[in-house]
mmCIF file of the C-alpha atoms, coordinates in Angstrom:
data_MODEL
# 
_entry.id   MODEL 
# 
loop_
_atom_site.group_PDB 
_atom_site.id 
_atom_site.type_symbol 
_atom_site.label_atom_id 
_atom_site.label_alt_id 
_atom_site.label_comp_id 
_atom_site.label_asym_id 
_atom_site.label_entity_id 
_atom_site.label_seq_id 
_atom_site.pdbx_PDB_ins_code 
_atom_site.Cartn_x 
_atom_site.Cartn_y 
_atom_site.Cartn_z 
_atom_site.occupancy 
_atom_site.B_iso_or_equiv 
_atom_site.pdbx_formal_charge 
_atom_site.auth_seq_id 
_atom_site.auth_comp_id 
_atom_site.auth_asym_id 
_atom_site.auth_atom_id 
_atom_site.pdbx_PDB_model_num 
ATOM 1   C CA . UNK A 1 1   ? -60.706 0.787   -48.696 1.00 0.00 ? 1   UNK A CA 1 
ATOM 2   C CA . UNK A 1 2   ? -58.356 0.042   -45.266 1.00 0.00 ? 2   UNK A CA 1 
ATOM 3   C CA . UNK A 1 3   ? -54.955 1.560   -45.554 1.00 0.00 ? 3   UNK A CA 1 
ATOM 4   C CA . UNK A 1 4   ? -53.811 -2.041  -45.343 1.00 0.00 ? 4   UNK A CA 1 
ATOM 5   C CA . UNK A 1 5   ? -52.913 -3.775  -48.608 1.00 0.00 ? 5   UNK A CA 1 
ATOM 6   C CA . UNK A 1 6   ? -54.542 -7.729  -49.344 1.00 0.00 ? 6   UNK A CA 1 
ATOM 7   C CA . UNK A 1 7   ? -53.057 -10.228 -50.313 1.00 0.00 ? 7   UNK A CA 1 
ATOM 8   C CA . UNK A 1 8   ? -56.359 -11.157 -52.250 1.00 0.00 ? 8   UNK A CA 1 
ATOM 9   C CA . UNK A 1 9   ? -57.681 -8.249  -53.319 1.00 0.00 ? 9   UNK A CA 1 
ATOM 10  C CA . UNK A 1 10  ? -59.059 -8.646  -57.345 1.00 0.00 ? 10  UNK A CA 1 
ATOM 11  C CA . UNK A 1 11  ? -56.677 -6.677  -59.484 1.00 0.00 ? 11  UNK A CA 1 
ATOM 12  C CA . UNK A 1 12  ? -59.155 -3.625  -61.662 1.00 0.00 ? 12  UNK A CA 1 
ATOM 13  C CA . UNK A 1 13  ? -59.216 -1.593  -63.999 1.00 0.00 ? 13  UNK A CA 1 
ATOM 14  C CA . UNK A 1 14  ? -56.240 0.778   -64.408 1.00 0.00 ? 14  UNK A CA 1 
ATOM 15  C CA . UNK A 1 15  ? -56.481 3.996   -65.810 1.00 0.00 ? 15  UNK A CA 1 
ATOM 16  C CA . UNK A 1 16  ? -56.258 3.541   -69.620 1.00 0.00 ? 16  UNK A CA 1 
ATOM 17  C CA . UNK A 1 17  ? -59.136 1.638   -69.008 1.00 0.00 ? 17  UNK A CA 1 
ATOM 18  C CA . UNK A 1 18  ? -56.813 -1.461  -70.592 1.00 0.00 ? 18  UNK A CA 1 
ATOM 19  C CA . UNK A 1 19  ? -58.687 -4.662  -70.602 1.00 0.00 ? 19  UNK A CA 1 
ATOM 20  C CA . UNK A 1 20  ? -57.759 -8.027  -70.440 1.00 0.00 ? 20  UNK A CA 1 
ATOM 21  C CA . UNK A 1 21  ? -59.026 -11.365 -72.026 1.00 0.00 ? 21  UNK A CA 1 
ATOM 22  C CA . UNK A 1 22  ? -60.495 -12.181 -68.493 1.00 0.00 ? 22  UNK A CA 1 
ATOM 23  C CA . UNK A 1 23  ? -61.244 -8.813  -67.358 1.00 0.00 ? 23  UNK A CA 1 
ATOM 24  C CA . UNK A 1 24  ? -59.756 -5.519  -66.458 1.00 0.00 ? 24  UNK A CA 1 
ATOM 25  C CA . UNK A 1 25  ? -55.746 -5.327  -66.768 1.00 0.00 ? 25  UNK A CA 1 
ATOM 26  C CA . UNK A 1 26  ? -53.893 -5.253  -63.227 1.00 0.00 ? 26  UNK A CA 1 
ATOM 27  C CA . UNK A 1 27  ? -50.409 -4.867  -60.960 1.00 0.00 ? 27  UNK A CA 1 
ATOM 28  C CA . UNK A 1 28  ? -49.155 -7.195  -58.857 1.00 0.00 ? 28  UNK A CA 1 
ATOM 29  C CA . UNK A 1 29  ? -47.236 -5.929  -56.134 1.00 0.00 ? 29  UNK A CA 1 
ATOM 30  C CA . UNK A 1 30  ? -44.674 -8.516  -55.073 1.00 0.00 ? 30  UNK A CA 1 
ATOM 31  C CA . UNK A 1 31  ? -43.334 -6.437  -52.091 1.00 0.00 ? 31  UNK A CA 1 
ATOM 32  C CA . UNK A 1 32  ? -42.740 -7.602  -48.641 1.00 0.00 ? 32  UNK A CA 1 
ATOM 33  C CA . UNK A 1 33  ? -41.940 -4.674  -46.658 1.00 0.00 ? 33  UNK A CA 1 
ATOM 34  C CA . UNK A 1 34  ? -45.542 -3.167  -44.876 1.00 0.00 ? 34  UNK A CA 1 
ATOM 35  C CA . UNK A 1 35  ? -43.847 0.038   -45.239 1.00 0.00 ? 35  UNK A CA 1 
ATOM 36  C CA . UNK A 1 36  ? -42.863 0.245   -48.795 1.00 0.00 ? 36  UNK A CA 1 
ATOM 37  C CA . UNK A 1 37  ? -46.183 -1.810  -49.365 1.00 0.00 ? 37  UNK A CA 1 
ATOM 38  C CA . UNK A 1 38  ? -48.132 0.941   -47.418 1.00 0.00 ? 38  UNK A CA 1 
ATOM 39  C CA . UNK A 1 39  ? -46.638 3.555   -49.716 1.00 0.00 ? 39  UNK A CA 1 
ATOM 40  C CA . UNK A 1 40  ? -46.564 2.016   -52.631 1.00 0.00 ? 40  UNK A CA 1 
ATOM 41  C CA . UNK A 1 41  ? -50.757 1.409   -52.354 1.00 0.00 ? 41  UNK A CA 1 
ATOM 42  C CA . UNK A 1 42  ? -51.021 5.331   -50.255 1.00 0.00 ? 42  UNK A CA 1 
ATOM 43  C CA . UNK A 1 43  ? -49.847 6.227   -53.779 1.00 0.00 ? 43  UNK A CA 1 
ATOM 44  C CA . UNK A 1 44  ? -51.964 4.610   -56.096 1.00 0.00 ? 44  UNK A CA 1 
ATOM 45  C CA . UNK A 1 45  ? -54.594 5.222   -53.825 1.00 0.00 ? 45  UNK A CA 1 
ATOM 46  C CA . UNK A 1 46  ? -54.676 9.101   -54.523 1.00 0.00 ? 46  UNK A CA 1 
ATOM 47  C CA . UNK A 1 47  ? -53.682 7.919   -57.941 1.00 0.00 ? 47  UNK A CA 1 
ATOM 48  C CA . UNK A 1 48  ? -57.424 6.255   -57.900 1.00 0.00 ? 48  UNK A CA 1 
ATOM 49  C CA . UNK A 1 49  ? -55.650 3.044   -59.075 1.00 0.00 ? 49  UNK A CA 1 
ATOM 50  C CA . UNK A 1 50  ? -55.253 1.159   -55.647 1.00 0.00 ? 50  UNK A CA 1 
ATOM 51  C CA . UNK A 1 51  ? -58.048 -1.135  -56.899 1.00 0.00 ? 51  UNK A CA 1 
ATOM 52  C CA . UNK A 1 52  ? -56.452 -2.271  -59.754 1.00 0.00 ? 52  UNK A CA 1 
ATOM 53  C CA . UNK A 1 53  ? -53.537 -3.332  -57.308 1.00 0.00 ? 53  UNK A CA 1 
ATOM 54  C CA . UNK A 1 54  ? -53.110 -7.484  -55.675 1.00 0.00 ? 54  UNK A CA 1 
ATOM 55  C CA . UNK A 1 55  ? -50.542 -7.920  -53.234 1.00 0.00 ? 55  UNK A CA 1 
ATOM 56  C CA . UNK A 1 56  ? -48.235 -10.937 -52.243 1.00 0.00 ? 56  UNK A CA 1 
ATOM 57  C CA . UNK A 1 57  ? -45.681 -10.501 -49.910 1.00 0.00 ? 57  UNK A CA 1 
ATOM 58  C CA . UNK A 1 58  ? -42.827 -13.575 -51.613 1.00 0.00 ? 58  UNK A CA 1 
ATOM 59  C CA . UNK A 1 59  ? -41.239 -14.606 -54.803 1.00 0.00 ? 59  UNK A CA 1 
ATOM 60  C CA . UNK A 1 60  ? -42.574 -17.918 -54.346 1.00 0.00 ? 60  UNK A CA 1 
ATOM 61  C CA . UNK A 1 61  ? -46.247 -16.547 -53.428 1.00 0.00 ? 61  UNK A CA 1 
ATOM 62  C CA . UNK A 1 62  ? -45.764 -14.414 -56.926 1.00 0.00 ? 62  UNK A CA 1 
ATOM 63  C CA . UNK A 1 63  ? -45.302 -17.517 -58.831 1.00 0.00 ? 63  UNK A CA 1 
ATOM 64  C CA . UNK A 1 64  ? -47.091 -19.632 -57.320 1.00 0.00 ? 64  UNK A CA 1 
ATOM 65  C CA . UNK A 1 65  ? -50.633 -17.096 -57.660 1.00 0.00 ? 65  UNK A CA 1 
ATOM 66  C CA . UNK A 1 66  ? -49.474 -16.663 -61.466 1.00 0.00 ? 66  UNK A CA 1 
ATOM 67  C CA . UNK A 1 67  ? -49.237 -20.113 -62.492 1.00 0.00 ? 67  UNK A CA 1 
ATOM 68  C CA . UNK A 1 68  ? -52.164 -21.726 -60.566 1.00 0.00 ? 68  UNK A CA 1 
ATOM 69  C CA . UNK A 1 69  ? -54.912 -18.956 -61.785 1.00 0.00 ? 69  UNK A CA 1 
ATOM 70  C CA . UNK A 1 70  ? -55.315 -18.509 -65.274 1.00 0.00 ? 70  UNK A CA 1 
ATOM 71  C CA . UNK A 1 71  ? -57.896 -15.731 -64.449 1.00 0.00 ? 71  UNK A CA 1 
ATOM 72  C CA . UNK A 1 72  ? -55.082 -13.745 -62.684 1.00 0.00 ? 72  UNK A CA 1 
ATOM 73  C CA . UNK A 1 73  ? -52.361 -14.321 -64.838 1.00 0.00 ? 73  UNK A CA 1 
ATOM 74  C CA . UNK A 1 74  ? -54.207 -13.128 -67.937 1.00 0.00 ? 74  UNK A CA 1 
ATOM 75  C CA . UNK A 1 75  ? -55.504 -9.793  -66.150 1.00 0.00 ? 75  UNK A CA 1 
ATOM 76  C CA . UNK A 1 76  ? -51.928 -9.087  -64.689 1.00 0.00 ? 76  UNK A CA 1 
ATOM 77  C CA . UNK A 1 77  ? -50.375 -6.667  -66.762 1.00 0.00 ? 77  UNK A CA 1 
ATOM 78  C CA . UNK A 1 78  ? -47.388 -5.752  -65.244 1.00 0.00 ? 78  UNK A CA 1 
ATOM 79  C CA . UNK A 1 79  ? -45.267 -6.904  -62.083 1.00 0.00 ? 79  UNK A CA 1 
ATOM 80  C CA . UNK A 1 80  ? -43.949 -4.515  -59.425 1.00 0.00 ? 80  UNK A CA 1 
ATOM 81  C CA . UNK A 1 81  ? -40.902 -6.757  -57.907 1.00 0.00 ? 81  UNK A CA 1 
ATOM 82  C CA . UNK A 1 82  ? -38.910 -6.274  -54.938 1.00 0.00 ? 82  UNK A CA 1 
ATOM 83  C CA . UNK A 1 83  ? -35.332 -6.975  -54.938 1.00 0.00 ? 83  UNK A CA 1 
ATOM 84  C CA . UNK A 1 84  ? -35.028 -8.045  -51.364 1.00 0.00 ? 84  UNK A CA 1 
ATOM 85  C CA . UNK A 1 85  ? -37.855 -10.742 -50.739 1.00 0.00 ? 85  UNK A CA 1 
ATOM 86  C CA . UNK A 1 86  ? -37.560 -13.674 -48.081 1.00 0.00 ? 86  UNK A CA 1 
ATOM 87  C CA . UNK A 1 87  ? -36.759 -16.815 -49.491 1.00 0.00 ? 87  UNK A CA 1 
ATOM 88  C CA . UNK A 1 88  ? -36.454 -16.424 -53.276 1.00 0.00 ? 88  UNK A CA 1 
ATOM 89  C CA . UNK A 1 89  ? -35.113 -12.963 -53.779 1.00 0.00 ? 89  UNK A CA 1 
ATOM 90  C CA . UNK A 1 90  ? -36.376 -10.942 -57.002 1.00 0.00 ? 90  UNK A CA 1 
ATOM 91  C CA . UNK A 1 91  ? -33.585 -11.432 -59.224 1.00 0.00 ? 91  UNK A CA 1 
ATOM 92  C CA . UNK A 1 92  ? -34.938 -15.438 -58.749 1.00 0.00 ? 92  UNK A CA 1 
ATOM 93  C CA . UNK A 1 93  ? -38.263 -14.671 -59.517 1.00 0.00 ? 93  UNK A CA 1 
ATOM 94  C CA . UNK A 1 94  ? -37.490 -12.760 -62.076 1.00 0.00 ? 94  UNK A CA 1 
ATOM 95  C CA . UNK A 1 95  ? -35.209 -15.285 -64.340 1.00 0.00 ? 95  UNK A CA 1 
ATOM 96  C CA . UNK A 1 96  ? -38.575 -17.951 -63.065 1.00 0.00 ? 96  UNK A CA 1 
ATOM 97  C CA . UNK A 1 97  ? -40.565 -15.480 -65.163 1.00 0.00 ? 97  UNK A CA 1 
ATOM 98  C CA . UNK A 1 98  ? -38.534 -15.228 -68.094 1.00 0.00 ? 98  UNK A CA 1 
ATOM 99  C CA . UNK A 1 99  ? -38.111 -19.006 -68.422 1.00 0.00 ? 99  UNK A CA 1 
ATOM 100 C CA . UNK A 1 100 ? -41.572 -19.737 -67.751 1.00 0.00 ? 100 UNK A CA 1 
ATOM 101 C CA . UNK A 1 101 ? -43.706 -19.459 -71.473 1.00 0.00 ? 101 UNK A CA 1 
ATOM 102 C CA . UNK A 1 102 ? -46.563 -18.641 -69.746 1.00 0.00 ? 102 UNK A CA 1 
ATOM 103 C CA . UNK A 1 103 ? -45.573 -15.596 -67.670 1.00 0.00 ? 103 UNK A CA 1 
ATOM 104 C CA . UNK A 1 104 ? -42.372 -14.559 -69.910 1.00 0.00 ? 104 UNK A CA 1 
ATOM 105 C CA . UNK A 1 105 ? -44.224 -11.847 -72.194 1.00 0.00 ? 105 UNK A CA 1 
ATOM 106 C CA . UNK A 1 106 ? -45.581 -10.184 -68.387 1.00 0.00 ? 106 UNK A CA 1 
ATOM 107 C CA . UNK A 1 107 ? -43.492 -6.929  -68.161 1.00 0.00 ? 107 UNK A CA 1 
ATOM 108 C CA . UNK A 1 108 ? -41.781 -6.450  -64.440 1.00 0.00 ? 108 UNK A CA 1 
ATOM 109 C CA . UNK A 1 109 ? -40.496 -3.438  -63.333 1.00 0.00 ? 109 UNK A CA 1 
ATOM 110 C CA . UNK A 1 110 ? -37.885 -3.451  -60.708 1.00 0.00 ? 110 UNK A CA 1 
ATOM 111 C CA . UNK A 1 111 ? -39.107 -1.134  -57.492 1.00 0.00 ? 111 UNK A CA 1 
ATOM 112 C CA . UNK A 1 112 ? -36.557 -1.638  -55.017 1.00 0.00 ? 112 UNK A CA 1 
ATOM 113 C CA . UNK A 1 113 ? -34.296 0.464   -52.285 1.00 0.00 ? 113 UNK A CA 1 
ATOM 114 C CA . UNK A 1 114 ? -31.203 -1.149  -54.160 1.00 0.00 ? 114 UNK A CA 1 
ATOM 115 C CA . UNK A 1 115 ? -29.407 1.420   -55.951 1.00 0.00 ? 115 UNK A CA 1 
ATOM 116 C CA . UNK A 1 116 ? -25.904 -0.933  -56.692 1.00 0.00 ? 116 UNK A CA 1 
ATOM 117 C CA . UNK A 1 117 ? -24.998 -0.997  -59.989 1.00 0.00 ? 117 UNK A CA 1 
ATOM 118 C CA . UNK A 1 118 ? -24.481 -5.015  -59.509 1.00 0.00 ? 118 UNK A CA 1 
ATOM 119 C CA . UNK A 1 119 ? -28.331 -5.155  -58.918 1.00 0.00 ? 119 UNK A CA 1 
ATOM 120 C CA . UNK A 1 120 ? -29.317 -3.109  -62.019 1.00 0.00 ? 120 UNK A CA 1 
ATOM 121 C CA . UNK A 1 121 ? -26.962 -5.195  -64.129 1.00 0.00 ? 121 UNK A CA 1 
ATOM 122 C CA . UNK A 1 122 ? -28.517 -8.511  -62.461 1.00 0.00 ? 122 UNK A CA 1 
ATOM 123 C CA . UNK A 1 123 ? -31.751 -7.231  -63.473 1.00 0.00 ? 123 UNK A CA 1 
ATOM 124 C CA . UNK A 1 124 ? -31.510 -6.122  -66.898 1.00 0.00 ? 124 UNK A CA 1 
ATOM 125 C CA . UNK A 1 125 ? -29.683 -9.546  -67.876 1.00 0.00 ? 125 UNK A CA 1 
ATOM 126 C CA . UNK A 1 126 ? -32.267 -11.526 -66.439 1.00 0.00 ? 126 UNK A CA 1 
ATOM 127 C CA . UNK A 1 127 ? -35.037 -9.226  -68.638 1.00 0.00 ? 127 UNK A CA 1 
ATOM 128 C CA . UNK A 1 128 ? -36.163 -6.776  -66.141 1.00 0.00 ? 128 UNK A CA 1 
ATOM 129 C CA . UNK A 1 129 ? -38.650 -3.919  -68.364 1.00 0.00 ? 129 UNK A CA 1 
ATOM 130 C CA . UNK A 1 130 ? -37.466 -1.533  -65.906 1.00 0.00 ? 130 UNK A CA 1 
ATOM 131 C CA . UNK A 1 131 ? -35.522 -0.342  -62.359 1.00 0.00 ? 131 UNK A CA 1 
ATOM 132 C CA . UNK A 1 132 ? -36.551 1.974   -60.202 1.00 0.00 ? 132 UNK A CA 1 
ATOM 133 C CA . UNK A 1 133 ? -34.958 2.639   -56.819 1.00 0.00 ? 133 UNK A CA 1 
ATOM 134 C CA . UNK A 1 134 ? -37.865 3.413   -54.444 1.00 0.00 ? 134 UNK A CA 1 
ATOM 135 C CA . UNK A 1 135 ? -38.549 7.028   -53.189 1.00 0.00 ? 135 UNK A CA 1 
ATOM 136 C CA . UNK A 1 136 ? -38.337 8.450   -49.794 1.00 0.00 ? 136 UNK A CA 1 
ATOM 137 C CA . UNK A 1 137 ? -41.190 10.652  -49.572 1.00 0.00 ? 137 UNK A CA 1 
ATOM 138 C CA . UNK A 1 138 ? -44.861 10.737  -50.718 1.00 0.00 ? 138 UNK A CA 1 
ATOM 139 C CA . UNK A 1 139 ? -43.956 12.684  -53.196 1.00 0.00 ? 139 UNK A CA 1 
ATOM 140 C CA . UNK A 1 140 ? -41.823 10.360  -54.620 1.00 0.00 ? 140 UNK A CA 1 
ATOM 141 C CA . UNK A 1 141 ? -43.707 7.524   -54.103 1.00 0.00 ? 141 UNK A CA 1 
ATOM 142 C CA . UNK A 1 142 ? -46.954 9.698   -55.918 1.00 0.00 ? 142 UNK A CA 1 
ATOM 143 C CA . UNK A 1 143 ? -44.462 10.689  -58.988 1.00 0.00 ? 143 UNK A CA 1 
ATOM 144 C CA . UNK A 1 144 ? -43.247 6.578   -59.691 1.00 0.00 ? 144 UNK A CA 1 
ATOM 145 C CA . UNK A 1 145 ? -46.560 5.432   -59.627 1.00 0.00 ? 145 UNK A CA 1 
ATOM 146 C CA . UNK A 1 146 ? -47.886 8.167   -61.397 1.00 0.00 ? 146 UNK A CA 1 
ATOM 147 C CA . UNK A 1 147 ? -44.787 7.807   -64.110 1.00 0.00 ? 147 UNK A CA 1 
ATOM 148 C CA . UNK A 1 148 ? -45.501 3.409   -63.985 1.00 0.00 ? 148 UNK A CA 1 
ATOM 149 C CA . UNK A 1 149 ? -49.172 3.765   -64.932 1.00 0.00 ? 149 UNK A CA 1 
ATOM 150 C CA . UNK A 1 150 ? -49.103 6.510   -67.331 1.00 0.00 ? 150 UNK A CA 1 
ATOM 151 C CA . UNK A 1 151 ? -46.185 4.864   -69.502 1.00 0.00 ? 151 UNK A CA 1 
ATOM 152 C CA . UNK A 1 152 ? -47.249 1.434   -68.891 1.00 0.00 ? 152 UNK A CA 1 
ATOM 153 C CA . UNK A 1 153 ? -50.963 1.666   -69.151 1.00 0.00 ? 153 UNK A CA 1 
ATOM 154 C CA . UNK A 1 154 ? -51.414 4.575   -71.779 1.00 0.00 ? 154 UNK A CA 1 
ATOM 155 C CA . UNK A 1 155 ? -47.941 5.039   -73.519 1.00 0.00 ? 155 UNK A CA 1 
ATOM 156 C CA . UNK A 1 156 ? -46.942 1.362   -74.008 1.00 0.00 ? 156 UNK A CA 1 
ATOM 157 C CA . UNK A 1 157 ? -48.191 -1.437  -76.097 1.00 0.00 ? 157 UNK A CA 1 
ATOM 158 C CA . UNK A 1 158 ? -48.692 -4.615  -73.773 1.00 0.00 ? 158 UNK A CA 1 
ATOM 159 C CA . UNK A 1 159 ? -49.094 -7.956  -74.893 1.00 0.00 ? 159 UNK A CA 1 
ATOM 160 C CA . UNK A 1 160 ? -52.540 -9.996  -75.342 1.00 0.00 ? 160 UNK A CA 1 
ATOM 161 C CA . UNK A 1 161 ? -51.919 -13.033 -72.933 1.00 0.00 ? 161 UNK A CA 1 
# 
């Protein structure tokens, strides 16, 4: 696998072996900083979960990927959203999701460089599972992603979609 995350790549099968209606459970990475992106995937790459990760680099593309395919809607299990996204920022997307009855039940966790108290607030309100305020090392980055798939994916009950 390149270093370089794709914006089509098929989510898989996360540790917890969680399955979906349509396949194996996935993340979607709504994240449009290569950096943070790089990271974020170095991460669940060592993690041996890259290939359960998909990739889209706007709000809108988020929404847009969610409500046209059934296939990937059902198998996405949880939502990774930047804060600071061209166009439609996350706290958008994010009320879009929780108005929309077909995406609504998807958990999102908030993995952003924002650490204002305003933005956490915004978040929560609009029904944000969770904020975390990215790290600034490998380490860190390996310890979130770590701490995301083990509660999310073996600690937590998710919905059937």
């Amino acid at each position: 696998m390149s270093d370089r995350p794709s914006d089509t790549a098929d989510p898989g099968r996360p540790r917890g072996d969680r399955l979906g209606p349509d396949g194996p459970a996935g993340i979607l990475l709504v994240e449009d900083n290569p950096l943070d992106a790089r990271a974020t995937f170095n991460a669940a790459r060592k993690l041996e979960m890259a290939d359960n990760m998909q990739m889209v680099t706007s709000g809108q593309a988020a929404l847009d990927l969610l409500r046209s395919n059934r296939s990937i809607r059902r198998r996405t299990a949880l939502i990774l959203l930047d804060l600071n996204l061209p166009g439609m920022d996350g706290h958008d997307v994010l009320a879009e999701i929780r108005t929309d009855p077909l995406l609504r039940t998807t958990p999102v966790v908030i993995l952003t460089t924002s650490a204002e108290e305003n933005d956490v607030m915004r978040a929560y309100r609009h029904g944000a599972n969770a904020y975390i305020t990215k790290p600034l090392d490998l380490e860190g980055w390996l310890h979130v992603i770590a701490s995301i798939n083990e509660f999310w994916f073996s600690v937590a009950r998710l919905p059937r979609t």
